[in-house]
Backbone bond lengths (Angstrom), bond angles and torsions (degrees), N, CA, C in turn:
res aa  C-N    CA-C-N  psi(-1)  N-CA   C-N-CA  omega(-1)  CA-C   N-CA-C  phi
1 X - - - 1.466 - - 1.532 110.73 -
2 X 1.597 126.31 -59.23 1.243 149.90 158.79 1.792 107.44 -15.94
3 X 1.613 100.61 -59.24 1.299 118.97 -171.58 1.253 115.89 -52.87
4 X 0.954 104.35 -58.15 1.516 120.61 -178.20 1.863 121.70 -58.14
5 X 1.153 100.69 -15.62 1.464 126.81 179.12 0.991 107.17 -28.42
6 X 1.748 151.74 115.64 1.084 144.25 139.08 1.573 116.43 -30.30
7 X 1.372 98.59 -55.22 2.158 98.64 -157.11 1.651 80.18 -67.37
8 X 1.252 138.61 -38.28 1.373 129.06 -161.59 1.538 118.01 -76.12
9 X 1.104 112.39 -29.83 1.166 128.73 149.13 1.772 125.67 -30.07
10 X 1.503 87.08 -58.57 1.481 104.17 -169.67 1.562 108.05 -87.20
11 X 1.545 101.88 1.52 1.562 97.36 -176.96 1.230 99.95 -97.19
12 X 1.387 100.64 -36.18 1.787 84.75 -157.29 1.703 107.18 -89.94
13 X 1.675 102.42 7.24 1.500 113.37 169.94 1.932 118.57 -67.71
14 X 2.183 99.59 -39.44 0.890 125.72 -166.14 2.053 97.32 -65.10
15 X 1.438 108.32 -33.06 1.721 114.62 -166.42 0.647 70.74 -71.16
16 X 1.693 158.44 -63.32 1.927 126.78 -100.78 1.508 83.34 -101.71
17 X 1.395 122.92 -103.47 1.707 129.60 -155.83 1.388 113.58 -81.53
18 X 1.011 132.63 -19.53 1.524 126.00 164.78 1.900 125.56 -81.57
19 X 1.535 91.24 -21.65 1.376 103.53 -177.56 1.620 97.87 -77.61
20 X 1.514 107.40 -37.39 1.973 90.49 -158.84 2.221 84.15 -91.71
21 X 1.400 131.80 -14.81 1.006 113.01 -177.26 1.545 108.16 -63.27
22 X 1.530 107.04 -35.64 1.720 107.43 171.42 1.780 97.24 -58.66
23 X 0.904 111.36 -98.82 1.499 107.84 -159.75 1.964 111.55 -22.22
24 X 0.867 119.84 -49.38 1.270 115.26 159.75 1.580 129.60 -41.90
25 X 1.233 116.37 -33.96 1.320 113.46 153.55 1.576 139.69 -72.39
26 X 1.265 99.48 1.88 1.746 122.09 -161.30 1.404 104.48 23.85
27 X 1.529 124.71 65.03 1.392 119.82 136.26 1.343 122.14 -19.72
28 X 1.413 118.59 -62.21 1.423 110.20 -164.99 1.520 132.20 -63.88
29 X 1.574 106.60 -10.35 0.899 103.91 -171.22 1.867 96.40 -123.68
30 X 0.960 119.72 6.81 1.961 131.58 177.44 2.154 77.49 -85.28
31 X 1.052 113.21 -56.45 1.427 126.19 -149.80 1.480 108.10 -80.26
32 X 1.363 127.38 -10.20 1.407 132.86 -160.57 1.571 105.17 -98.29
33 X 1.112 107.40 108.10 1.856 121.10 -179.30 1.940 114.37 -73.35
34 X 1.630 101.95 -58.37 1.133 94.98 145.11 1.271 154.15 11.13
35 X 1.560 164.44 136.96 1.388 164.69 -121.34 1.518 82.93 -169.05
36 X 1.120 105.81 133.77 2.021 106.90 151.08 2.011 90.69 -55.41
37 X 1.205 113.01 172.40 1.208 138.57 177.69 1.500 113.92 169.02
38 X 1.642 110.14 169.69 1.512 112.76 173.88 1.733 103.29 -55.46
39 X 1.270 107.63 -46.49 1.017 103.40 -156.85 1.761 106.24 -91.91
40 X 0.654 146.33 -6.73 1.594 159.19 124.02 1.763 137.80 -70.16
41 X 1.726 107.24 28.90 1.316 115.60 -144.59 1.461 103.75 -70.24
42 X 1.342 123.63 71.37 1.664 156.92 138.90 1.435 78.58 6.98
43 X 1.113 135.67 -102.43 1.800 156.88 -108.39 1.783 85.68 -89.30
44 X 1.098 113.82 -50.32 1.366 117.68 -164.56 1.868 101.89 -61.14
45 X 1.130 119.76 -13.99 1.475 124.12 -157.91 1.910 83.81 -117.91
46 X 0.942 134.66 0.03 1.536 132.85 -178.34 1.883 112.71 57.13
47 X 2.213 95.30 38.36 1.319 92.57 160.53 1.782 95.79 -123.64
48 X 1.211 92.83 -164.31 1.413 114.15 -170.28 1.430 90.58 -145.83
49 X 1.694 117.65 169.02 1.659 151.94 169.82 1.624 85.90 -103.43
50 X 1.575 87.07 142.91 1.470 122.44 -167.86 1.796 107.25 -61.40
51 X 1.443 117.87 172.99 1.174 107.06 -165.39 1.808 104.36 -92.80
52 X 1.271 107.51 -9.73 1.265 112.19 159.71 1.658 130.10 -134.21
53 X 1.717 93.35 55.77 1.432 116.14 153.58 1.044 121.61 -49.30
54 X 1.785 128.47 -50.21 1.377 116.44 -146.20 1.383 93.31 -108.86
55 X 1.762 119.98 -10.35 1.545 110.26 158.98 2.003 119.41 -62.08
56 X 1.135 99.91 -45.30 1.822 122.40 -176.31 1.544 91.56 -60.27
57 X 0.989 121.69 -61.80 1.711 108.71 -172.86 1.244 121.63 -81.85
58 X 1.338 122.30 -1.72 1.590 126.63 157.01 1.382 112.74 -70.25
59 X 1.380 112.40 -38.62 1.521 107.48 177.91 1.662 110.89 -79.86
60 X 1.369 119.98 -31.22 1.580 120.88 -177.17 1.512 90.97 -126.18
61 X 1.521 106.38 103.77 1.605 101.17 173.86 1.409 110.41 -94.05
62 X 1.414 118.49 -3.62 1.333 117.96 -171.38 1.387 106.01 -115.57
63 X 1.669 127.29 38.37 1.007 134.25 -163.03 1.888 107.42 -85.53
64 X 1.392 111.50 -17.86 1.058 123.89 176.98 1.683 129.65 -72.38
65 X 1.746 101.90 -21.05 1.568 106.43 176.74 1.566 93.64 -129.24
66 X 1.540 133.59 -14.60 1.092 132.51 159.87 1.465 145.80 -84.93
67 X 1.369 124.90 82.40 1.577 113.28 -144.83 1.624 93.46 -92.31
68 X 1.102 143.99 26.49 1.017 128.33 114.69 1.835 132.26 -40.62
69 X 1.337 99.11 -72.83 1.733 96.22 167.12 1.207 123.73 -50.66
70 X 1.722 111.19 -50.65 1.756 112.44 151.50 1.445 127.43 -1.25
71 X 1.182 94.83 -60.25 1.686 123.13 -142.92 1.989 84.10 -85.10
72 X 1.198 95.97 -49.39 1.659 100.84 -170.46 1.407 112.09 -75.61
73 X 1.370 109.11 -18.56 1.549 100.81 179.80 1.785 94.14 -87.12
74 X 0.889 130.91 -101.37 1.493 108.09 154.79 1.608 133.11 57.68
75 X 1.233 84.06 -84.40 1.804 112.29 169.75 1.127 113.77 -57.20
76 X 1.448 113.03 -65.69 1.294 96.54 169.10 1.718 142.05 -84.03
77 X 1.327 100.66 -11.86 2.146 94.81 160.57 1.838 97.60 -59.14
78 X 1.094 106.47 -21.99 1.749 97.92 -160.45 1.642 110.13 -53.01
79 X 1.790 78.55 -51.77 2.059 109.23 176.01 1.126 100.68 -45.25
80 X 1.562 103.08 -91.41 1.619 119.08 -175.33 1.459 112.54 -20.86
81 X 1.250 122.79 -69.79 1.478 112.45 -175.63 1.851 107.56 -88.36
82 X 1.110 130.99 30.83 1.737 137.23 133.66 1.476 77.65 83.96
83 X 0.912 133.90 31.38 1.877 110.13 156.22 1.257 124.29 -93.76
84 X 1.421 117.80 -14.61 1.653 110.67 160.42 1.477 112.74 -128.31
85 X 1.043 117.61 131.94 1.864 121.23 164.75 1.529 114.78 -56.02
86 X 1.003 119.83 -17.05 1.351 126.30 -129.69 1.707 114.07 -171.53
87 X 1.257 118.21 80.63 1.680 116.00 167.81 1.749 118.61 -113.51
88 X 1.094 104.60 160.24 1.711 114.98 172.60 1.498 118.21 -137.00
89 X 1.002 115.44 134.18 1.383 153.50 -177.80 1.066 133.90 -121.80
90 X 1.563 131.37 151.05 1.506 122.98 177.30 1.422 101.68 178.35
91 X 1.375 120.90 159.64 1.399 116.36 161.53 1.277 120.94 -79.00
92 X 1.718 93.92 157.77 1.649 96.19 -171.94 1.550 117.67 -87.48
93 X 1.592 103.45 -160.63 1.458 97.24 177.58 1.379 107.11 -102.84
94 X 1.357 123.01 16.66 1.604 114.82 -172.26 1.715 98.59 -103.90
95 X 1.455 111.80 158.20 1.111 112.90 174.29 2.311 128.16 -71.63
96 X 0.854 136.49 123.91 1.180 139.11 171.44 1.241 120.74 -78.18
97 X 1.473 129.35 111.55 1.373 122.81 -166.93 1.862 107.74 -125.81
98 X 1.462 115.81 79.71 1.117 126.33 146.28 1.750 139.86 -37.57
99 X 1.472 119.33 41.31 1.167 123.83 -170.76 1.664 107.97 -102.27
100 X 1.369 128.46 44.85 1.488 103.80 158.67 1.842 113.93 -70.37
101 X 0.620 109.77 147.62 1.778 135.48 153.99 1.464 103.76 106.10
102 X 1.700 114.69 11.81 1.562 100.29 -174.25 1.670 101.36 -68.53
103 X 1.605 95.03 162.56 1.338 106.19 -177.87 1.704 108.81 -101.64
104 X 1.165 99.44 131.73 1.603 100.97 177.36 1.287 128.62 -56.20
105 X 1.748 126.34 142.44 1.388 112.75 -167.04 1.632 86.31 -116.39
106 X 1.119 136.91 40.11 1.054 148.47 -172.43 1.663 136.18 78.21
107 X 1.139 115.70 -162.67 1.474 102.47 -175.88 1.224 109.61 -102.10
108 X 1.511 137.29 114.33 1.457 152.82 -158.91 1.913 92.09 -57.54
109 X 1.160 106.08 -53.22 1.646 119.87 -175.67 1.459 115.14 -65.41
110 X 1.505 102.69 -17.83 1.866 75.18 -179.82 1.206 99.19 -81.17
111 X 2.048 86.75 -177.03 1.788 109.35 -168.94 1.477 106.14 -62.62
112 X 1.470 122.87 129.65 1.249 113.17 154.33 1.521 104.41 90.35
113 X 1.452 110.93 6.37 1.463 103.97 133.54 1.503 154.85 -85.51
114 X 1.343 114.82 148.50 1.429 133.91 -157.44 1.455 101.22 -41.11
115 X 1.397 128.75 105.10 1.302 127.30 176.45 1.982 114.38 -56.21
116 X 1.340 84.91 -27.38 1.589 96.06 179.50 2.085 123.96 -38.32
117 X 1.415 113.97 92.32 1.465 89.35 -157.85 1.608 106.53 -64.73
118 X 1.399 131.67 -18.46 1.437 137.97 174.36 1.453 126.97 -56.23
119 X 1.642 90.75 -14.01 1.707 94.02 -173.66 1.667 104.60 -81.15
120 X 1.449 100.83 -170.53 1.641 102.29 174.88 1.239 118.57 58.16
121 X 1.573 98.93 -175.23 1.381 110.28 -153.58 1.684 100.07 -83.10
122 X 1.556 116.60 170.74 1.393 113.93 179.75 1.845 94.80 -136.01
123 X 1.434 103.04 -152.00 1.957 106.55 -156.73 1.677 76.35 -95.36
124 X 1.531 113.88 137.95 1.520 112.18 168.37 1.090 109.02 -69.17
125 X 2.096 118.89 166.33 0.981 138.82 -144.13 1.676 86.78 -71.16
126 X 1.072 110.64 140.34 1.620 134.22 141.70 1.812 93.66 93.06
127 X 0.922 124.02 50.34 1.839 141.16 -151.48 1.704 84.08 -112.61
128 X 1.294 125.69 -44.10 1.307 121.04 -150.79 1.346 109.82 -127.39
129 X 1.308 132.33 71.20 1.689 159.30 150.14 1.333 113.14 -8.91
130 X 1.366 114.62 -41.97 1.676 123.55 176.70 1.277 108.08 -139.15
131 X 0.918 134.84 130.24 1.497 157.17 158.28 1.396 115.20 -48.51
132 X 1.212 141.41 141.13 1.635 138.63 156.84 2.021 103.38 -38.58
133 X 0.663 76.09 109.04 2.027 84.20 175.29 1.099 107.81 94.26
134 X 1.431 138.79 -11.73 1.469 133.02 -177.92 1.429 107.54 84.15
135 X 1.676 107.25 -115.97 1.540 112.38 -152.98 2.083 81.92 -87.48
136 X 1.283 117.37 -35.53 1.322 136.14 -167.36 1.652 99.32 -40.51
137 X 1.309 115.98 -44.56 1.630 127.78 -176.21 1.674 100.32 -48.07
138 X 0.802 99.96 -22.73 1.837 112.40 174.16 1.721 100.24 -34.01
139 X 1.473 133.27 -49.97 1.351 144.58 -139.92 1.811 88.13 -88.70
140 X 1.254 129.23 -25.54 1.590 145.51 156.88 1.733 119.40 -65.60
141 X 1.108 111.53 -57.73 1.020 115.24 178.04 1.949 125.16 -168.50
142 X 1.396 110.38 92.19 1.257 125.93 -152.36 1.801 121.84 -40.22
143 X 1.797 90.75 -64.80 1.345 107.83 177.32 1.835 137.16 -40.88
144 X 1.869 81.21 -69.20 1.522 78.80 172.62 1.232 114.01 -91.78
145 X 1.145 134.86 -0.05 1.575 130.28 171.76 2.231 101.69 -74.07
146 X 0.854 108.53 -37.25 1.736 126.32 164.81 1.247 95.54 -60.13
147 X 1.356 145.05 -87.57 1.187 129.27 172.51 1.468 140.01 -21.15
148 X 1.326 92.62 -50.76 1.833 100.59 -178.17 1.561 105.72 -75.70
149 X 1.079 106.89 -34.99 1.770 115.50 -176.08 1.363 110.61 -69.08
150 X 1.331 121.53 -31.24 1.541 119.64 -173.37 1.643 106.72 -98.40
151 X 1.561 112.96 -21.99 1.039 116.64 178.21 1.999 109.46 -75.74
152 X 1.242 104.78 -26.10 1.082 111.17 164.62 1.757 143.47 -54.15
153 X 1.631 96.01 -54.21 1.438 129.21 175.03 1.541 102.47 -64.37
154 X 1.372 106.41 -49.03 1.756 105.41 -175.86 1.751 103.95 -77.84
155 X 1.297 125.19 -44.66 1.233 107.56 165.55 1.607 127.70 -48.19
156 X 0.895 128.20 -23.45 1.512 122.88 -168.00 1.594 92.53 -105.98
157 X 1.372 118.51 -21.36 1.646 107.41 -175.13 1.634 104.44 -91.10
158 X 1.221 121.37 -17.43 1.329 131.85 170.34 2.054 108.01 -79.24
159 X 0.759 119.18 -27.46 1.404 131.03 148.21 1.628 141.13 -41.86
160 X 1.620 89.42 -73.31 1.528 105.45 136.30 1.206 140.96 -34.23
161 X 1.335 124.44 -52.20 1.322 162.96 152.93 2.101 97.48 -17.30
162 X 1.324 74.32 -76.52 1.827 95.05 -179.26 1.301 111.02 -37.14
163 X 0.914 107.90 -66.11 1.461 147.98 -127.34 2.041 81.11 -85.77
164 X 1.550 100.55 -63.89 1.815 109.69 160.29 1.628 106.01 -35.90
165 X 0.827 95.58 -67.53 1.774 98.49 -151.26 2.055 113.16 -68.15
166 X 1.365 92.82 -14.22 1.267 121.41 173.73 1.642 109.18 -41.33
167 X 2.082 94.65 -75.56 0.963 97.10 -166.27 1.706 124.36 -97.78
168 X 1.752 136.13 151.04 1.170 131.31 -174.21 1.528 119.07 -47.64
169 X 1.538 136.54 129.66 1.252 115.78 132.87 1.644 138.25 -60.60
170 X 1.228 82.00 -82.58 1.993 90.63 156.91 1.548 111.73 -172.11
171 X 1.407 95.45 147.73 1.661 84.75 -177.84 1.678 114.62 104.07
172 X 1.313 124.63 -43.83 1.131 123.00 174.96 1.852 87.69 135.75
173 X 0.825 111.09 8.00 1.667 109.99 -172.17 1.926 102.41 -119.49
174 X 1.531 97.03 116.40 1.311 104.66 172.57 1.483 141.22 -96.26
175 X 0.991 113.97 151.88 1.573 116.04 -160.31 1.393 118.41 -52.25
176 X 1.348 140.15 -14.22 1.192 133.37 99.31 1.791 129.56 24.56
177 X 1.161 74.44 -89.69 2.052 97.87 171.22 1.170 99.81 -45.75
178 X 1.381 138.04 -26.39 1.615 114.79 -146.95 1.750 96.58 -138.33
179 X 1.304 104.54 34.24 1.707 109.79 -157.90 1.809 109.38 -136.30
180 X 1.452 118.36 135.13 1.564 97.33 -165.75 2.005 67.84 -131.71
181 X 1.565 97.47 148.31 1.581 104.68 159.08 1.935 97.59 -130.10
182 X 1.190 83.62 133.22 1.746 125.55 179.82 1.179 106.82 -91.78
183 X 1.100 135.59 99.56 1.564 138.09 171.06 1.561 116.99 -97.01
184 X 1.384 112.24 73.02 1.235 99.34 -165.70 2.072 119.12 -109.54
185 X 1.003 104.72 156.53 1.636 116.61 -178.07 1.261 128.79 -65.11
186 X 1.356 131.19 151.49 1.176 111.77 -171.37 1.746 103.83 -98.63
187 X 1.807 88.28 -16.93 1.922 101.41 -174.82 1.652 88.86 170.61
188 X 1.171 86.90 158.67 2.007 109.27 -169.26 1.366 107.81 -99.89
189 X 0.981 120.62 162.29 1.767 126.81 -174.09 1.084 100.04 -86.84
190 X 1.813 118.47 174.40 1.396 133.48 -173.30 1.701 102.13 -90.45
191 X 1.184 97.41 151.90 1.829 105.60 -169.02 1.695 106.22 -77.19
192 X 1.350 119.86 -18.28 1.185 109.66 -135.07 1.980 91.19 -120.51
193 X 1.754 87.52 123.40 1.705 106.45 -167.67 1.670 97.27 -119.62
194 X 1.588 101.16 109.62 1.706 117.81 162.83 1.598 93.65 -27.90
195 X 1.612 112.14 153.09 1.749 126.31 -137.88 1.912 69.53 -109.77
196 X 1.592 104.83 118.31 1.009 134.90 163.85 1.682 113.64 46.87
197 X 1.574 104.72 56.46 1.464 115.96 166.09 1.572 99.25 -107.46
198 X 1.327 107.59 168.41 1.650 123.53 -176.88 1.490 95.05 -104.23
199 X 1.219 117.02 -42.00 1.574 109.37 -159.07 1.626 96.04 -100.25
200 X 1.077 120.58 -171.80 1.268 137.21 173.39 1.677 141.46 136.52
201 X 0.696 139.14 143.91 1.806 135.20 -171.11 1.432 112.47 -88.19
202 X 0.947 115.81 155.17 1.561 138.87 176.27 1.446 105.33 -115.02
203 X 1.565 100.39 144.04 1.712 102.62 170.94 1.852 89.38 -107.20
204 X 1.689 110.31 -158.72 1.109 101.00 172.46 1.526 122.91 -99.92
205 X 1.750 123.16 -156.93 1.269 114.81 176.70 1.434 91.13 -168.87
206 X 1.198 116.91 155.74 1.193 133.54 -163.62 2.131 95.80 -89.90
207 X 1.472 109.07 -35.02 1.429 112.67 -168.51 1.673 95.08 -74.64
208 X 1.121 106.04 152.39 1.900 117.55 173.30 1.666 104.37 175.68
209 X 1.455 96.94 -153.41 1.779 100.74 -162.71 1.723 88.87 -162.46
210 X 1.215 103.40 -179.66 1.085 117.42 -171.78 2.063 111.50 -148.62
211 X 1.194 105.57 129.41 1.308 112.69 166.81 1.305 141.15 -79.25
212 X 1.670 141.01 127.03 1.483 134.50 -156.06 1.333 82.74 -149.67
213 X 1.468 101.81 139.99 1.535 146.23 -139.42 1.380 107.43 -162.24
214 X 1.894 120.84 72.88 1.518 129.09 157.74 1.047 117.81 -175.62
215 X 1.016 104.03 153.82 2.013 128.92 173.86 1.474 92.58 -46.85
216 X 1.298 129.58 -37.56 1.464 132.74 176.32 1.945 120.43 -49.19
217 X 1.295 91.88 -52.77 1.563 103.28 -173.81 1.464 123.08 -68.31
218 X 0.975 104.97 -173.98 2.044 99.93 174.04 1.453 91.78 -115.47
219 X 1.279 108.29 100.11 1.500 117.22 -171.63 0.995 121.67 -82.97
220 X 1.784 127.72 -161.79 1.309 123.39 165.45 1.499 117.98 54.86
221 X 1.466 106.76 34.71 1.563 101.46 175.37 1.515 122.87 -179.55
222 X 0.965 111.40 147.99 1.936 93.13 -163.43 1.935 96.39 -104.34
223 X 1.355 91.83 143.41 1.346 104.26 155.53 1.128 137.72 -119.19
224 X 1.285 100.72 155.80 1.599 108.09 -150.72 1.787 114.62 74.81
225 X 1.063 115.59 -126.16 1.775 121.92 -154.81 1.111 139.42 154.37
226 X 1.324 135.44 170.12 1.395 119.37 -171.78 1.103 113.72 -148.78
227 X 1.303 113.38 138.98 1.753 119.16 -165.81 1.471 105.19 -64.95
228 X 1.442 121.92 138.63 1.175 116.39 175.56 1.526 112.41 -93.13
229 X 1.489 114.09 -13.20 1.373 104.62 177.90 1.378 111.94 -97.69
230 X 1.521 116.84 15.20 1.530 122.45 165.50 1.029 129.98 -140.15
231 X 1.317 120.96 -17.20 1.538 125.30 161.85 1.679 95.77 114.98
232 X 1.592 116.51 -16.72 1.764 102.36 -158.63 1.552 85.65 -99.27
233 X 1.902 88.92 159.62 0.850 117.52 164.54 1.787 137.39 -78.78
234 X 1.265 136.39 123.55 1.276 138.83 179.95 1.946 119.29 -116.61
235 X 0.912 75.75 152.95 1.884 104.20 -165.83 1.629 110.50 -37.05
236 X 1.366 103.71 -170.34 1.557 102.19 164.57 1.796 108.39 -168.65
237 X 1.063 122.34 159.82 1.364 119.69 -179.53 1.479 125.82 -60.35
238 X 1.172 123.14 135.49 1.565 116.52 -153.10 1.675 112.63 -99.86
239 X 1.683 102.45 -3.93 1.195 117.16 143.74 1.781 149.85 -108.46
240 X 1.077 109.96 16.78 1.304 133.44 173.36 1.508 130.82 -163.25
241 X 1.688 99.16 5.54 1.445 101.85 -179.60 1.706 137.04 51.09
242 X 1.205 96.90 37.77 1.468 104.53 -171.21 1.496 96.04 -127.97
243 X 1.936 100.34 105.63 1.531 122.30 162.27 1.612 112.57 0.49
244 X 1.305 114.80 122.70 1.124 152.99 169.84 1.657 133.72 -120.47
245 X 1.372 95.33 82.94 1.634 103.42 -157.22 1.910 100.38 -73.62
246 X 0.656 115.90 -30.19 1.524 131.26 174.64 1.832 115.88 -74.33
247 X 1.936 107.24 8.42 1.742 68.58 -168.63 1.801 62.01 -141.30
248 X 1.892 100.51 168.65 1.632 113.72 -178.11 1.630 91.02 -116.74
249 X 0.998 133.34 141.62 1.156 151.35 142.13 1.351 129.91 -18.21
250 X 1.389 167.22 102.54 1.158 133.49 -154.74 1.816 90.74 -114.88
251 X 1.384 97.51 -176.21 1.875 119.82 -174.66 1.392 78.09 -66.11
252 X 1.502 125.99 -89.86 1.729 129.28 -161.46 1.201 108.35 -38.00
253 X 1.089 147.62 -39.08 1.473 140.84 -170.60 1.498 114.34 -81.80
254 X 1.443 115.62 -27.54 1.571 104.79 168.46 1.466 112.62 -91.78
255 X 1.214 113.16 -23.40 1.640 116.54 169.43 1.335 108.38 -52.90
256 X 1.483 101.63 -61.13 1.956 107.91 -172.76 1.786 94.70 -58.40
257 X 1.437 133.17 -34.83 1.373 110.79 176.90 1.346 130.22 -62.76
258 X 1.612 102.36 -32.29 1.550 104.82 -173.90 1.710 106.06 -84.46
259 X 1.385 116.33 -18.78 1.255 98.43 -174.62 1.457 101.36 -102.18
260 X 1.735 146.66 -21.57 1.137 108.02 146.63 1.591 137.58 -46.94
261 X 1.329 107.93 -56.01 1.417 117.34 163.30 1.865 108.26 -16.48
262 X 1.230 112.24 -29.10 1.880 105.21 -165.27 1.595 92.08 -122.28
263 X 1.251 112.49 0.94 1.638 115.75 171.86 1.499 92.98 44.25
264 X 1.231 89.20 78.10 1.644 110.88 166.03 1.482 91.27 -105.66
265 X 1.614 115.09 164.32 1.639 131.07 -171.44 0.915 93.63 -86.32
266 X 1.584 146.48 152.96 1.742 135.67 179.44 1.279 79.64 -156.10
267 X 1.958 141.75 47.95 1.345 142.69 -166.62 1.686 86.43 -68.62
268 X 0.883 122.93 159.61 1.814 127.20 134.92 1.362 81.87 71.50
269 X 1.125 149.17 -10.80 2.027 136.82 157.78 1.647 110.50 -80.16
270 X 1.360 109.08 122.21 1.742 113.72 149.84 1.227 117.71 -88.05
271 X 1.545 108.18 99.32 1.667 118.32 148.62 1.582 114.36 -126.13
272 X 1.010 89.68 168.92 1.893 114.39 -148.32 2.154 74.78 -73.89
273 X 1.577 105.62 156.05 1.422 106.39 164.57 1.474 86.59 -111.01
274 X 1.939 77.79 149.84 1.705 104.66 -170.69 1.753 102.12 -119.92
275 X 1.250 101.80 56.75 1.781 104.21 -174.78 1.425 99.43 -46.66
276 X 0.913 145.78 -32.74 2.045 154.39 -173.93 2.125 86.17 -49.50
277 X 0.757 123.99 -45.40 1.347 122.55 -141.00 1.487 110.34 -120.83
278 X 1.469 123.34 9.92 1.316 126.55 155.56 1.594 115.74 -137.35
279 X 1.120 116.91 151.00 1.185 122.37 -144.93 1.799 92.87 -104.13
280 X 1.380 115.26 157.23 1.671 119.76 -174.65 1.616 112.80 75.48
């Protein structure tokens, strides 16, 4: 019965010639971010760190407790050495706590300390990179949690960036040139801010937008717009890009933008052309 197994079939197809064509490429070690160290003893195991380890961790030095940077250093050996067209990334929902060098405000446990948990010292300023929920912490406190989160995403994609433009495609044109980043939402915050508070939470909303990031796009400019007496966002013309308060955007129309924009083949597909949204 076993024998006859399709998935088994396909497994033990997956060990024979695709398994040793991987090992023949030494992924593990094109792909390894990592340093030999005591505590990573690489050499002792008959691997090595990639040949552009010590470029990848100059740009994400905190790639080791941050899998955000992780994730981005990552991405790009993937590029660089042509094994994926195509990766995704994002921060998570757990919190990141960057605190080497804080100074101790003492020991919470000794005798005859301040039961008070408010007292004392806390993680110094800028200690904590991601928030418990990420952009989600928004529902606590909107603004600067929006701030730190976007200031985040664009730092590591501006990184990337480098790190792209760094290396050759062919020709004199770098991978960079040939690369679009999609920053997209999972859902937009609630419009509505208590009458002249600074702080405040957001629930969610189904209305939002989305960010595009390349030499590919028709950049430097937003399309569509946003109501100022409501916070939502509205459409824009899909041939000249000029605000359209009357029209919503659909899924196919930003898809068909981003993938003409990368002159992807769309033979034998009907989608609408979105000349607004690629550049040339």
């Amino acid at each position: 019965m076993f024998a006859e197994s399709s998935r088994l079939k396909t497994w033990q197809h997956l060990r024979g010639g695709p398994q040793q064509a991987l090992e023949a490429q030494d992924l593990i070690t094109k792909l390894m971010i990592t340093p030999d160290s005591a505590e990573f003893p690489l050499e002792a195991h008959g691997l090595g760190d990639s040949p552009d380890g010590a470029l990848v961790r100059s740009a994400f030095p905190e790639f080791a407790r941050d899998p955000l940077e992780a994730q981005a250093a990552l991405a790009f050996l993937l590029l660089k050495y042509r094994l994926s067209v195509s990766v995704t990334f994002g921060p998570g929902s757990s919190a990141v706590i960057n605190a080497d060098g804080a100074e101790s405000e003492g020991d919470p446990y000794e005798e005859g300390a301040d039961d008070d948990p408010t007292a004392g010292g806390g993680l110094p300023e800028g200690s904590i990179p991601n928030p418990p929920l990420s952009f989600d912490f928004s529902h606590s406190e909107h603004r600067g949690v929006q701030a730190l989160m976007w200031s985040r995403v664009l730092g590591v994609a501006d990184r990337l960036i480098g790190l792209l433009k760094s290396e050759e495609w062919s020709n004199g044109q770098s991978f960079w040139d040939r690369t679009m980043i999609y920053v997209a939402n999972d859902f937009g915050r609630s419009k509505q801010r208590p009458s002249g508070a600074e702080q405040f939470g957001t629930g969610h909303d189904l209305n939002d937008g989305a960010l595009i990031l390349s030499p590919l796009a028709n950049g430097g400019r937003l399309l569509g717009g946003i109501d100022a007496d409501t916070g939502m966002t509205y459409g824009f013309d899909p041939a000249t890009g000029a605000p359209d308060r009357g029209r919503q955007m659909t899924e196919s129309e930003i898809y068909a933008g981003t993938a003409q924009a990368l002159g992807v083949s769309l033979d034998g597909v009907t989608l609408p052309d979105m000349r607004a949204m690629r550049r040339g």
